[in-house]
DSSP file (Angstrom, degrees, kcal/mol; ACC not computed):
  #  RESIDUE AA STRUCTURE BP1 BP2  ACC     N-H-->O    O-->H-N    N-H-->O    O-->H-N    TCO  KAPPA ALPHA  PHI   PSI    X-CA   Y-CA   Z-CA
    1    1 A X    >         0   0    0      0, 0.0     3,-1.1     0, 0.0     4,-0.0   0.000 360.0 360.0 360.0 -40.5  138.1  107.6  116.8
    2    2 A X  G >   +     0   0    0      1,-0.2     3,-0.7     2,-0.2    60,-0.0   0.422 360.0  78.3 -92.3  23.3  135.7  109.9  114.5
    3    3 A X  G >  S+     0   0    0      1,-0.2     3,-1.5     2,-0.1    -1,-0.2   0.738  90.8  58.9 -89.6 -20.1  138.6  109.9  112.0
    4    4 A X  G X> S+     0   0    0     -3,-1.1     4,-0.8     1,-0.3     3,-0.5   0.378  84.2  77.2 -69.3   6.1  137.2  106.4  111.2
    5    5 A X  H <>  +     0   0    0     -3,-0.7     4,-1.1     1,-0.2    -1,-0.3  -0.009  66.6  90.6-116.5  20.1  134.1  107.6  110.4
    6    6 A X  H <> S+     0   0    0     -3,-1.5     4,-1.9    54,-0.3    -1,-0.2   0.620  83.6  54.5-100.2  12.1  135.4  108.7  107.1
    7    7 A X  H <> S+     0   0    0     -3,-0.5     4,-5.5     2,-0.2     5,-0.2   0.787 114.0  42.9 -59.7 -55.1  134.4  105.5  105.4
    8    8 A X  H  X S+     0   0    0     -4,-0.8     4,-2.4     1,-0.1     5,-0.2   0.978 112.4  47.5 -68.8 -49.4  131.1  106.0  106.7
    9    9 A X  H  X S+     0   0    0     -4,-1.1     4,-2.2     2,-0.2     5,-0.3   0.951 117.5  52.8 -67.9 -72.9  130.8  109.9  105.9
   10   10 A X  H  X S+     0   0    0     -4,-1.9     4,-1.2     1,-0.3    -1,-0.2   0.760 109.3  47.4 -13.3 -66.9  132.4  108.6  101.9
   11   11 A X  H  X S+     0   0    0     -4,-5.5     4,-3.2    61,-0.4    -1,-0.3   0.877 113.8  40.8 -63.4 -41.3  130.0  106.3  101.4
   12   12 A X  H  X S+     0   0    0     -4,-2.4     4,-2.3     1,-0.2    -1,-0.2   0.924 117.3  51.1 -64.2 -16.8  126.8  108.2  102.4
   13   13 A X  H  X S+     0   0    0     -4,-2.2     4,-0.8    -5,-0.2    -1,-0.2   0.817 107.3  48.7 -96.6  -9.4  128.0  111.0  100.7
   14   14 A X  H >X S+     0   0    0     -4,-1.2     4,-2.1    -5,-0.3     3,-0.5   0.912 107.6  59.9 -74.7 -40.9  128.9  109.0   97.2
   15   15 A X  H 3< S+     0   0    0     -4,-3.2     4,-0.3     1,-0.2    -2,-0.2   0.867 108.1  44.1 -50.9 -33.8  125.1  107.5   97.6
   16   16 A X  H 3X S+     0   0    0     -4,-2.3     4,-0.6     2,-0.2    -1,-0.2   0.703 109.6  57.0 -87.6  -9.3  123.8  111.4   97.4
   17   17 A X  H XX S+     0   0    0     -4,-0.8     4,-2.7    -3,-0.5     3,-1.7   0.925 117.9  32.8 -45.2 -96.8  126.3  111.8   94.5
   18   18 A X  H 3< S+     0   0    0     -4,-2.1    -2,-0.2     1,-0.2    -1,-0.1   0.212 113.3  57.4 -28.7  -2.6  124.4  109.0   92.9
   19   19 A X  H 34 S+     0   0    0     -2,-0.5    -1,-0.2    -4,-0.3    -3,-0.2   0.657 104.5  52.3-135.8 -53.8  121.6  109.8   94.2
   20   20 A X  H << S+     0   0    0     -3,-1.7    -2,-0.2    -4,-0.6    -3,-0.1   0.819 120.5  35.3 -37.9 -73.6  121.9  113.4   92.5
   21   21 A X  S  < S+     0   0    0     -4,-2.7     2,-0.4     1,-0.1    -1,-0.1   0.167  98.3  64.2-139.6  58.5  122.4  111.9   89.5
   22   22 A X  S    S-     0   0    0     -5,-0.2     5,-0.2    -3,-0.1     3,-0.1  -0.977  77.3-104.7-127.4 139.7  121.1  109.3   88.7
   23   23 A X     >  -     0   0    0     -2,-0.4     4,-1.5     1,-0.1    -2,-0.1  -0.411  28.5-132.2 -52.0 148.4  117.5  108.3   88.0
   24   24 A X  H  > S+     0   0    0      2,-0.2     4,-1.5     1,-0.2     5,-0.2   0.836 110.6  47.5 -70.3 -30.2  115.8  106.2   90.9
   25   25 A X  H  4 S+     0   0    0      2,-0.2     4,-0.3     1,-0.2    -1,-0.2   0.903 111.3  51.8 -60.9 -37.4  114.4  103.7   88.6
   26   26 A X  H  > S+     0   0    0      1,-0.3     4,-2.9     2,-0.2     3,-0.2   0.835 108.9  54.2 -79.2 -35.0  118.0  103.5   86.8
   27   27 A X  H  < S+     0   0    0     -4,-1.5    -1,-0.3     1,-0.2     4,-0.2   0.844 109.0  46.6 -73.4 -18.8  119.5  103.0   90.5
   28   28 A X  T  < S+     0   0    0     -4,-1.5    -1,-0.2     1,-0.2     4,-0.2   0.515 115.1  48.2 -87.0  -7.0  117.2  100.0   91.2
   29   29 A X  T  4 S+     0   0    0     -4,-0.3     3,-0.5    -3,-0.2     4,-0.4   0.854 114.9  40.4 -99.5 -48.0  118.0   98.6   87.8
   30   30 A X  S  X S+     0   0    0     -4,-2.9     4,-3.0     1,-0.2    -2,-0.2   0.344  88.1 105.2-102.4  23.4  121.7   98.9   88.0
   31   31 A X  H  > S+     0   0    0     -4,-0.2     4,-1.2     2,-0.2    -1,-0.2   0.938  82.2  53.9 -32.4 -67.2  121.9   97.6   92.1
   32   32 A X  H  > S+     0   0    0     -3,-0.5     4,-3.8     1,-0.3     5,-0.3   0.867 105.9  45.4 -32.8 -73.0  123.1   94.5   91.1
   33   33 A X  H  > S+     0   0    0     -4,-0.4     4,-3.1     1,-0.2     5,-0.3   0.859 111.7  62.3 -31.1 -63.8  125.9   95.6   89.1
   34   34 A X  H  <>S+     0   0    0     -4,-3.0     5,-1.3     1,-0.2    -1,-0.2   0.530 105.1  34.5 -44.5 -34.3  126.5   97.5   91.6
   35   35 A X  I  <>S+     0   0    0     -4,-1.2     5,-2.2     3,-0.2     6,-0.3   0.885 120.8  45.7 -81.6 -53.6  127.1   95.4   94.3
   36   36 A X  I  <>S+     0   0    0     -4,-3.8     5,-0.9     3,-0.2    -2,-0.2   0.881 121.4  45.5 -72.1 -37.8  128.8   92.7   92.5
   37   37 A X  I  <5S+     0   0    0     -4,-3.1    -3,-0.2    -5,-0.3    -1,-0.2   0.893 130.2  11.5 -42.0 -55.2  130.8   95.5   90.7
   38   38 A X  I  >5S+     0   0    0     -5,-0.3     4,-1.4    -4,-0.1    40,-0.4   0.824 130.5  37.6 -93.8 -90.9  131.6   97.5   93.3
   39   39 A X  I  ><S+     0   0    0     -5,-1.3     4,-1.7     1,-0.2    -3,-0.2   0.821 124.0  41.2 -41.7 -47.2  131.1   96.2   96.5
   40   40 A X  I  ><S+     0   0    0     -5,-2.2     4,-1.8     2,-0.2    -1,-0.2   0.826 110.1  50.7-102.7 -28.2  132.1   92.8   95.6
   41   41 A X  H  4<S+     0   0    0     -5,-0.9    -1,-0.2    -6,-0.3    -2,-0.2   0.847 115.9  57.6 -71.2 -22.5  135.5   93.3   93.1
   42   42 A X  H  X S+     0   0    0     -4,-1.4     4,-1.9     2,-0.2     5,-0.2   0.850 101.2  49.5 -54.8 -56.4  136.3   95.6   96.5
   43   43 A X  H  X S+     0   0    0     -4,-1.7     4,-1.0     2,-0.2    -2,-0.2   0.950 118.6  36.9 -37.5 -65.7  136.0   92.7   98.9
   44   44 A X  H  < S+     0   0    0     -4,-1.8    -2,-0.2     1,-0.3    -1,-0.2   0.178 119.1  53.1-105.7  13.9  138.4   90.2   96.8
   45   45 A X  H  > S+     0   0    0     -5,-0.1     4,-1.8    -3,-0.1    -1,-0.3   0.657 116.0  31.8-110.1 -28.9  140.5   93.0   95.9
   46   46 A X  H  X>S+     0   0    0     -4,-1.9     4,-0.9     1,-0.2     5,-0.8   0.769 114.4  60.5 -85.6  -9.1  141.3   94.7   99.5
   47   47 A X  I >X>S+     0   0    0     -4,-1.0     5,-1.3    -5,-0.2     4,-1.0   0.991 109.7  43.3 -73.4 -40.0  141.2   91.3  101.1
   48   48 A X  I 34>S+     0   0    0      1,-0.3     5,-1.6     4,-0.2     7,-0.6   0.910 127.0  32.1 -91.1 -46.3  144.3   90.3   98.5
   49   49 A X  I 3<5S+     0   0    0     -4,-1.8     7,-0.6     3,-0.2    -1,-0.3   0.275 119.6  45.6-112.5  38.1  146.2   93.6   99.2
   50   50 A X  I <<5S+     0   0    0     -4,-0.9    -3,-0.1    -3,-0.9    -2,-0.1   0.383 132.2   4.9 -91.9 -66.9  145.3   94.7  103.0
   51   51 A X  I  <<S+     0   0    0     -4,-1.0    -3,-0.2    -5,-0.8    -4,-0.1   0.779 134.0  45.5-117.2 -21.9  145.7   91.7  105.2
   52   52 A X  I   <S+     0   0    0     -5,-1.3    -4,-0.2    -6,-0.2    -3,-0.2   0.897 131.0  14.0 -65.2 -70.3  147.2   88.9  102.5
   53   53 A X  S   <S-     0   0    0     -5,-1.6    -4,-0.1    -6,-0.3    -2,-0.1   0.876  88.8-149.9 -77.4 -21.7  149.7   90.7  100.7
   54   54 A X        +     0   0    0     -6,-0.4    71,-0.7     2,-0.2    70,-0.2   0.428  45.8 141.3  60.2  18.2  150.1   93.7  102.9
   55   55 A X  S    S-     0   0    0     -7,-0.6    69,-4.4     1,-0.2    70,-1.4   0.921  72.5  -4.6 -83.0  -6.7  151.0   96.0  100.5
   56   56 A X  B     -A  123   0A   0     -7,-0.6    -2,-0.2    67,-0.2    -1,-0.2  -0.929  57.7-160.8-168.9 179.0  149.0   98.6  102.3
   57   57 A X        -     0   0    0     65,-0.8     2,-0.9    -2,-0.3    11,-0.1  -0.837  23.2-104.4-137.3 165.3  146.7   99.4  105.0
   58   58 A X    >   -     0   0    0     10,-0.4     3,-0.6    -2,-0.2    63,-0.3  -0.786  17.0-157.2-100.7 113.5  143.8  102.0  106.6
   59   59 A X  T 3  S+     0   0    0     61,-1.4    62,-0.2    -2,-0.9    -1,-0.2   0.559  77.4  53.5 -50.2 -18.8  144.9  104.0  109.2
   60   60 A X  T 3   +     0   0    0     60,-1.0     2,-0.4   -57,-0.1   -54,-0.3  -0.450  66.1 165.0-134.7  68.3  141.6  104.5  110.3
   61   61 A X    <   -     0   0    0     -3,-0.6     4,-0.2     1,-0.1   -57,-0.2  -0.802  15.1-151.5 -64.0 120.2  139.3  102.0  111.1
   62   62 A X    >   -     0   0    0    -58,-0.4     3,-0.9    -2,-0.4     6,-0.1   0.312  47.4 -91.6 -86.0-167.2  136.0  101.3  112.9
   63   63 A X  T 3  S+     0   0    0      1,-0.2     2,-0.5     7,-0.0    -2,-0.0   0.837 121.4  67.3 -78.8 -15.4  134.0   98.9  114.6
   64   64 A X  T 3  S+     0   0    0      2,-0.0     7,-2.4     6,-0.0     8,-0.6  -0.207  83.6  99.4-100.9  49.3  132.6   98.2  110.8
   65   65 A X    <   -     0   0    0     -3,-0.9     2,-0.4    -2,-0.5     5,-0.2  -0.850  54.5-162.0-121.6 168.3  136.0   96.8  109.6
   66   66 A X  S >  S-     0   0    0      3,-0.4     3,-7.0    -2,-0.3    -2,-0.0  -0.988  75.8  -8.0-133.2 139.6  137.0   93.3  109.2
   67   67 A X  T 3  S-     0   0    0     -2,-0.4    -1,-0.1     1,-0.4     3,-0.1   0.738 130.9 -56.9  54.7  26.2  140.9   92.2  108.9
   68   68 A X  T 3  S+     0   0    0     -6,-0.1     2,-0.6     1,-0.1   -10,-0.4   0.430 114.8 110.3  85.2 -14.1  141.6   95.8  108.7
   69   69 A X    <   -     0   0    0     -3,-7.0    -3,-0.4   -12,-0.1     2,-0.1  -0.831  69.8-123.9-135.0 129.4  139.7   96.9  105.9
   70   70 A X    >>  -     0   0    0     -2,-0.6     3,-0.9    -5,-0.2     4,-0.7  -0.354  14.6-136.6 -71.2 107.4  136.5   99.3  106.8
   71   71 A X  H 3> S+     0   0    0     -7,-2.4     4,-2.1     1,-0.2     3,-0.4   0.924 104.2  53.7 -35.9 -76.4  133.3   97.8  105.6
   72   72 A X  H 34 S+     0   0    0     -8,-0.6     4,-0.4     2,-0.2   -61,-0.4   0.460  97.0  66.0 -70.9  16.8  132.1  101.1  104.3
   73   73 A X  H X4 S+     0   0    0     -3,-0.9     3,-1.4     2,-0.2    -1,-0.2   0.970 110.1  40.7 -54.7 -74.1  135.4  101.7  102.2
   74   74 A X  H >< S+     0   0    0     -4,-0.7     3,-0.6    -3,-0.4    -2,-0.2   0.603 112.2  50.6 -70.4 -15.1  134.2   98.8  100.2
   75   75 A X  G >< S+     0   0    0     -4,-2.1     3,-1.5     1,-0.2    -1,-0.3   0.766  89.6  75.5 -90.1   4.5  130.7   99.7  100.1
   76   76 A X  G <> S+     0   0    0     -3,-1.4     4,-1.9    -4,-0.4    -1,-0.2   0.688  94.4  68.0 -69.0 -25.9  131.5  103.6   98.9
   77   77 A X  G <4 S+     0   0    0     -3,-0.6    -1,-0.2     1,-0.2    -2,-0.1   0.379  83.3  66.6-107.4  13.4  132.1  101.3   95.3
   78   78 A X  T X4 S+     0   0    0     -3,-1.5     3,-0.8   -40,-0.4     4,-0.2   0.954 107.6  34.2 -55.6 -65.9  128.7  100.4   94.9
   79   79 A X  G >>>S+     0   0    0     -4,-0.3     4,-2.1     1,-0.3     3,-1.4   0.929 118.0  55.0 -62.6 -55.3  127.4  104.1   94.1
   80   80 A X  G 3<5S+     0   0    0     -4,-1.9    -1,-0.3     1,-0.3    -3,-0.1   0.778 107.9  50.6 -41.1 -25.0  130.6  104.8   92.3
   81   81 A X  G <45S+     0   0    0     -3,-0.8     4,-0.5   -47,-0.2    -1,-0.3   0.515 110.4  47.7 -97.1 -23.7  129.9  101.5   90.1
   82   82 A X  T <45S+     0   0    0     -3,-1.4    -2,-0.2    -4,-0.2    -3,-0.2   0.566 110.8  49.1-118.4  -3.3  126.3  102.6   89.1
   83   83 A X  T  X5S+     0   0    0     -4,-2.1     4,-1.0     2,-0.1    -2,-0.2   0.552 112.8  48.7 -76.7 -40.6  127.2  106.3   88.1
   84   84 A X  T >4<S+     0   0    0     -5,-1.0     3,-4.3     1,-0.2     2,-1.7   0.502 118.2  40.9 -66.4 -99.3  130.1  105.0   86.0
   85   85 A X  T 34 S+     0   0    0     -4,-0.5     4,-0.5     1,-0.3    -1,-0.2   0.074 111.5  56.8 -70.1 -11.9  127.6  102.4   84.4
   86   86 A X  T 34 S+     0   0    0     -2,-1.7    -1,-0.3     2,-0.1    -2,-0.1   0.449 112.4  42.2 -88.4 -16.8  124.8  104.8   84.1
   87   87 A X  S X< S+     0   0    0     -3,-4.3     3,-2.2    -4,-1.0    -2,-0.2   0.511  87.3  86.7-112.0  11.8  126.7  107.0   82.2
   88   88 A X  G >  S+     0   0    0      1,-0.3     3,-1.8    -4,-0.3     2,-0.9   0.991  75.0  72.7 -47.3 -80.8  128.4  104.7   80.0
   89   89 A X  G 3  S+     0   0    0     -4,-0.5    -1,-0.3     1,-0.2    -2,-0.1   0.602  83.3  78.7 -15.8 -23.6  125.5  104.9   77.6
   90   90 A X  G <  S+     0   0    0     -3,-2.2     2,-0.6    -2,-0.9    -1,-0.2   0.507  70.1  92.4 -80.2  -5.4  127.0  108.4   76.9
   91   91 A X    <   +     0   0    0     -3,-1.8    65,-0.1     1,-0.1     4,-0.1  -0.806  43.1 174.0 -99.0 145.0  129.9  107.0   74.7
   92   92 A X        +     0   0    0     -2,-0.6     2,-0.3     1,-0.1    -1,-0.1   0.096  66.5  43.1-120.0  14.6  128.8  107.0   70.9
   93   93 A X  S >> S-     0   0    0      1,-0.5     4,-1.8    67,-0.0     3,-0.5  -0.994  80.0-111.7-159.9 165.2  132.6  105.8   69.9
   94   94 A X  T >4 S+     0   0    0     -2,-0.3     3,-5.9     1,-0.2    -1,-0.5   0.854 118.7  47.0 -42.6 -82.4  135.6  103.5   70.5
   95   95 A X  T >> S+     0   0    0      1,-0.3     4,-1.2     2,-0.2     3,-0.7   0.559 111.6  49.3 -28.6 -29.2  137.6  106.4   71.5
   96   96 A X  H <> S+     0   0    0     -3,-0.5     4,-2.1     1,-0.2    -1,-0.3   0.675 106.4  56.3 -71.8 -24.4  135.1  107.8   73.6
   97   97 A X  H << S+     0   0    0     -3,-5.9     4,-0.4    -4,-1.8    -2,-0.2   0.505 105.2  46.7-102.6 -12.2  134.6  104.8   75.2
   98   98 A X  H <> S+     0   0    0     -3,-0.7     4,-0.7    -4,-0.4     5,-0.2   0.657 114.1  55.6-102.0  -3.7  138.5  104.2   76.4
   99   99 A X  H >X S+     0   0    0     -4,-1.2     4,-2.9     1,-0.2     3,-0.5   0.993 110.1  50.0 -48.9 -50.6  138.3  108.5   77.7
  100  100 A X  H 3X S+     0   0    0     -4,-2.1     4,-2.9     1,-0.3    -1,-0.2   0.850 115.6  33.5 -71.6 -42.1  135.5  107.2   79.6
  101  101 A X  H 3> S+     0   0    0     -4,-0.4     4,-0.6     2,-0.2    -1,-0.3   0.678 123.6  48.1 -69.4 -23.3  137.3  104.1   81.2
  102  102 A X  H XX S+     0   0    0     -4,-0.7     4,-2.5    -3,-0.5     3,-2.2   0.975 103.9  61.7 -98.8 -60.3  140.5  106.0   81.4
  103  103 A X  H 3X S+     0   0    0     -4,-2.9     4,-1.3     1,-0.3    -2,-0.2   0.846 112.9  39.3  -8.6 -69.2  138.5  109.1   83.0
  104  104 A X  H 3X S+     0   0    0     -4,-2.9     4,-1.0     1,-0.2    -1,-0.3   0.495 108.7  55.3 -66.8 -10.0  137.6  107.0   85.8
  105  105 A X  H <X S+     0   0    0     -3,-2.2     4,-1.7    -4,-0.6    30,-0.3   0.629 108.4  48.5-105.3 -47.2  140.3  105.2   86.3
  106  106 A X  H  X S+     0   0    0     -4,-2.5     4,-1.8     2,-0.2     5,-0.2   0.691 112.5  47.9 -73.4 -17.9  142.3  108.3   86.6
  107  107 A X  H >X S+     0   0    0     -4,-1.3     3,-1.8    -5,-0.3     4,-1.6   0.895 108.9  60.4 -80.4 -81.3  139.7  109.8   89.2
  108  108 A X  H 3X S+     0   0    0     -4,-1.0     4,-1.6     1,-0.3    -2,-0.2   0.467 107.9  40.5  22.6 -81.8  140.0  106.4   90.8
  109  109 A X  H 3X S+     0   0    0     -4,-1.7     4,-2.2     2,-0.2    -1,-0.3   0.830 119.5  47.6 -39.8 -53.6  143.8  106.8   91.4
  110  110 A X  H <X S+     0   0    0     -3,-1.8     4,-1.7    -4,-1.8    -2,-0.2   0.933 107.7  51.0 -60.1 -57.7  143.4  110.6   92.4
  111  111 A X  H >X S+     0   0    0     -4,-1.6     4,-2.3    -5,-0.2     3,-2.2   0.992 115.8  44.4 -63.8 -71.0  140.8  110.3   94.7
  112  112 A X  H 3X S+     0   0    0     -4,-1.6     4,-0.6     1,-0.3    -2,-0.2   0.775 112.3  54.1 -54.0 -20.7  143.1  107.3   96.5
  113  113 A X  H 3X S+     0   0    0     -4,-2.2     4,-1.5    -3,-0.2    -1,-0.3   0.640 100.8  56.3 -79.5 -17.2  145.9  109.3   96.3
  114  114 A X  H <X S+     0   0    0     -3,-2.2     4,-1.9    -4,-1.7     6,-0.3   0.834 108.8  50.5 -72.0 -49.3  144.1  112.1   98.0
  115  115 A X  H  <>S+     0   0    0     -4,-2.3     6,-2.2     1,-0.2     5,-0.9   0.673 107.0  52.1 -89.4   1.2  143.5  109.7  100.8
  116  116 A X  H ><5S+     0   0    0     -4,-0.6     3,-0.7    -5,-0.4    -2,-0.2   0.944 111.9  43.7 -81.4 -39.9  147.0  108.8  100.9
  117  117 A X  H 3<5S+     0   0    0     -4,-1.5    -2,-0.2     1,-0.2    -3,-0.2   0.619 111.6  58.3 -55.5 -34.7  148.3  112.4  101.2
  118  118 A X  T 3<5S-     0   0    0     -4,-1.9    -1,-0.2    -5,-0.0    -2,-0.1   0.405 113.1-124.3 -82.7  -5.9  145.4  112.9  103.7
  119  119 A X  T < 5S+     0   0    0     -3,-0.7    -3,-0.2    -4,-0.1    -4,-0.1   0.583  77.7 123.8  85.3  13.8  146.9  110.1  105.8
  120  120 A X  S   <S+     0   0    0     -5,-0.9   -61,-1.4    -6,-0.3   -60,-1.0   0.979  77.2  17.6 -75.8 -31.2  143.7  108.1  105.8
  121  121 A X  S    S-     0   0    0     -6,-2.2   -62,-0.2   -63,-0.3   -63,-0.1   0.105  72.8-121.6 -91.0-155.3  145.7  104.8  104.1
  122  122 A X        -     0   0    0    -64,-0.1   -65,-0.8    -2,-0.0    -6,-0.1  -0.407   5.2-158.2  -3.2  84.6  149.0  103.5  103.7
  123  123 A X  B     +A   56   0A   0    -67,-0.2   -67,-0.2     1,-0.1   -68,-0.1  -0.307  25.8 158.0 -55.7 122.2  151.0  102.5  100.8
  124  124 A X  S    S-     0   0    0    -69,-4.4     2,-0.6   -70,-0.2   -68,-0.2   0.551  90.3   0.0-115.8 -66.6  153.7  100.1  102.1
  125  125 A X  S    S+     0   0    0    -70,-1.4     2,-0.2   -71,-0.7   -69,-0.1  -0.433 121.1  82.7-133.1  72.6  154.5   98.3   98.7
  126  126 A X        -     0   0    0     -2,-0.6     2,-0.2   -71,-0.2     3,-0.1  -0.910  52.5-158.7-159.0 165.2  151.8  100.3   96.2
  127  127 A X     >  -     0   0    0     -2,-0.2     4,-1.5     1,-0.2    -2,-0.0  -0.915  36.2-110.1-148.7 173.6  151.7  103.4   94.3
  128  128 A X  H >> S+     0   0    0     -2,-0.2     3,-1.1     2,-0.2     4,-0.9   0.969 117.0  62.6 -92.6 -25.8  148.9  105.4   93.0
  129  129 A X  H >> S+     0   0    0      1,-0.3     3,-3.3     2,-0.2     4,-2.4   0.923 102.1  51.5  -9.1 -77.8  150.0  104.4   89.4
  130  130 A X  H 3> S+     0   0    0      1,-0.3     4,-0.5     2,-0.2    -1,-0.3   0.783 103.8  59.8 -42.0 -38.0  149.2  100.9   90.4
  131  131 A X  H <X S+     0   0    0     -4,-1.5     4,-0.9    -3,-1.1    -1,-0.3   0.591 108.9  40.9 -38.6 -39.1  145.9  102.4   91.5
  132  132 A X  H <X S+     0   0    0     -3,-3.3     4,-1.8    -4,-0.9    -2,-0.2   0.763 112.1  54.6 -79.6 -49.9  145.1  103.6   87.9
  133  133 A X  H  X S+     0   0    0     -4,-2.4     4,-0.6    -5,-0.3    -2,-0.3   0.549 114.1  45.4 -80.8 -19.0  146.4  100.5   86.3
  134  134 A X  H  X S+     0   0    0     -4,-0.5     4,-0.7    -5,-0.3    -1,-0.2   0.840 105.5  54.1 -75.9 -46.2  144.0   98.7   88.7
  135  135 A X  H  X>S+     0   0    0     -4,-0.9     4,-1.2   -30,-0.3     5,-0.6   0.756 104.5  61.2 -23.5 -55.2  141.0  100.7   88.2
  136  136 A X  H >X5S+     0   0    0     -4,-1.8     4,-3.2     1,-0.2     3,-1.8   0.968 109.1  39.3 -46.4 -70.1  141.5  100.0   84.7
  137  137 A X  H 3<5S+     0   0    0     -4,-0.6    -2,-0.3     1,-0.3    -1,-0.2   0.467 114.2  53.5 -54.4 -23.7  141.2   96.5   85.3
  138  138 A X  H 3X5S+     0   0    0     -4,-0.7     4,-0.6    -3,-0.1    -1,-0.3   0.524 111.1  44.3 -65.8 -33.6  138.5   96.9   87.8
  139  139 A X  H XX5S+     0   0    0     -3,-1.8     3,-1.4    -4,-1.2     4,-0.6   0.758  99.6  79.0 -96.2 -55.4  136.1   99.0   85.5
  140  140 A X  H 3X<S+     0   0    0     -4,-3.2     4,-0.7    -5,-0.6    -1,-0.2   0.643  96.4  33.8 -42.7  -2.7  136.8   96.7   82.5
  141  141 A X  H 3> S+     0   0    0     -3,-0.2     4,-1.8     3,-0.1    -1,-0.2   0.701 115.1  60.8-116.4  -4.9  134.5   93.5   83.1
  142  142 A X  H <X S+     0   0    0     -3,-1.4     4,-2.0    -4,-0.6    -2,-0.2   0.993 117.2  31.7 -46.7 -80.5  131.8   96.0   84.8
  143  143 A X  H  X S+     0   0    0     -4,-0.6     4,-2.9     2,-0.2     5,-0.2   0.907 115.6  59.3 -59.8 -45.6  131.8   97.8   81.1
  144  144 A X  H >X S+     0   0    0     -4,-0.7     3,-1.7    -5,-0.4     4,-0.8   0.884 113.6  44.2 -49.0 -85.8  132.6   94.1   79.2
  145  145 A X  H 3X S+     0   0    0     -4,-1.8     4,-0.6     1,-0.3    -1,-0.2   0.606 104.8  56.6 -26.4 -43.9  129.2   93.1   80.9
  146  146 A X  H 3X S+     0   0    0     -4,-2.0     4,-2.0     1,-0.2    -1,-0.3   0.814 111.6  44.5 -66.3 -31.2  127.4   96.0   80.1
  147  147 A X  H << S+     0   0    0     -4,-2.9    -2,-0.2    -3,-1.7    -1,-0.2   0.352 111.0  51.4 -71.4   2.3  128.1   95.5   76.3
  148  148 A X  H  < S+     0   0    0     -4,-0.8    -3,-0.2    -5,-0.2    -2,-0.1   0.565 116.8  38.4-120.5  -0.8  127.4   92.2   76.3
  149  149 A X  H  < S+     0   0    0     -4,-0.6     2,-0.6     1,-0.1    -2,-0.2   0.724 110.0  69.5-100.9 -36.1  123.7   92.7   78.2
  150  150 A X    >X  -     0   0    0     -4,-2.0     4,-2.5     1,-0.1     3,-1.6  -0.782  59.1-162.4-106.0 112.4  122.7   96.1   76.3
  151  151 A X  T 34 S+     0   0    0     -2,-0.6    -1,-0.1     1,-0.3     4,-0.1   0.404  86.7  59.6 -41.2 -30.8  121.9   96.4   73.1
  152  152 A X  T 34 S+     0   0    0      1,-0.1    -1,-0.3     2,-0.1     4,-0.3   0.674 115.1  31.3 -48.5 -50.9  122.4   99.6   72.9
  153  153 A X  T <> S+     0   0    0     -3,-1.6     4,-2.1    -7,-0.3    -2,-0.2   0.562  92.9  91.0 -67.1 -24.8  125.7   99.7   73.7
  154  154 A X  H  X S+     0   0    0     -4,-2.5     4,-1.0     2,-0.2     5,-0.3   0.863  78.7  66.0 -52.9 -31.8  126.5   96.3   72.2
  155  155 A X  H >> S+     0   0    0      1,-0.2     4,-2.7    -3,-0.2     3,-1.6   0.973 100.9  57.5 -70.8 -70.3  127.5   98.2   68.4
  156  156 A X  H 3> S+     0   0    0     -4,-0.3     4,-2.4     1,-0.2    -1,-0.2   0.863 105.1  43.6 -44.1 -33.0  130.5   99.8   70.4
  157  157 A X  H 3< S+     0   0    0     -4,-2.1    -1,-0.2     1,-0.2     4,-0.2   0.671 117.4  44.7-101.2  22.8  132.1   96.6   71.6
  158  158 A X  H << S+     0   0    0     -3,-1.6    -2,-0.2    -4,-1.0    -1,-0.2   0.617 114.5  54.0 -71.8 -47.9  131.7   95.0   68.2
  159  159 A X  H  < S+     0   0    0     -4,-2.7     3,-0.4    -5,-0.3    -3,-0.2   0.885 114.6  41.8 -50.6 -52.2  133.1   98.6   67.0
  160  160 A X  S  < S+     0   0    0     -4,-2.4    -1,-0.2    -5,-0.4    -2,-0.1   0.713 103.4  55.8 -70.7 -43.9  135.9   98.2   69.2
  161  161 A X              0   0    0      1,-0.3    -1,-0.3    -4,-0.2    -2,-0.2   0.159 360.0 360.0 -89.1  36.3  137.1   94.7   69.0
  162  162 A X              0   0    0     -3,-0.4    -1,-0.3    -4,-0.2    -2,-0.1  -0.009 360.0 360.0-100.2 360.0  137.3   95.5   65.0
């Protein structure tokens, strides 16, 4: 039973990640993002591959899952979504800007592959490749948005699609 309570134990402990570093003003500004980012590409992505597709499942759930997939899983990808996007600002070039994507993408994969080795999930017809290669795809309209709202950022994805 408290082996389900490593959703909950993630998540608080990615909010004092975030929490750590990031400004408070900067977390109330980038919430949104966060949610619909995070939280919400999380929702319509574990609902498609937990209990539609199967191609895996959590071994450990609580009373704060739904269909299988443990509410604070998907909310752990709030904090995670407003530390990538609060450090975004930190690329000054294309190339820096696909490390960054690619950086996360690969922690993204590692991290899930850590909870596959740790037995907290179950890959039935996934890999952590696919995990990376998703991420990817995950981070990318979180960053397309952020270039297309900040001005600051906006000269890299003119830079880029060059």
């Amino acid at each position: 039973m408290l082996n389900g309570l490593i959703w909950v134990n993630l998540f608080f402990f990615l909010m004092l990640v975030m929490i750590l570093a990031v400004p408070r003003s900067n977390i109330i500004k980038l919430l949104p993002l966060g949610l619909f980012g995070g939280f919400g590409q999380s929702v319509i992505l574990l609902s498609l591959v937990v209990p539609v597709l199967g191609w895996w499942r959590f071994n450990y759930t609580d009373i704060f899952s739904v269909a299988g997939i443990p509410l604070f899983a998907s909310l752990a990808w709030t904090p995670v979504v407003i530390i990538y996007t609060y450090y975004l600002g930190l690329t000054r070039n294309r190339m820096g800007l696909y490390s960054y994507i690619a950086t996360f993408s690969l922690g993204t994969g590692l991290f899930v592959h850590w909870l596959y080795r740790a037995g907290f999930l179950e890959f039935v017809r996934w890999n952590s490749l696919i995990t990376v290669l998703v991420a990817v795809m995950l981070y990318a309209p979180v960053t397309y948005f952020i270039f297309k709202t900040n001005r600051e950022l906006g000269h890299l994805f003119l830079e880029a699609e060059k």
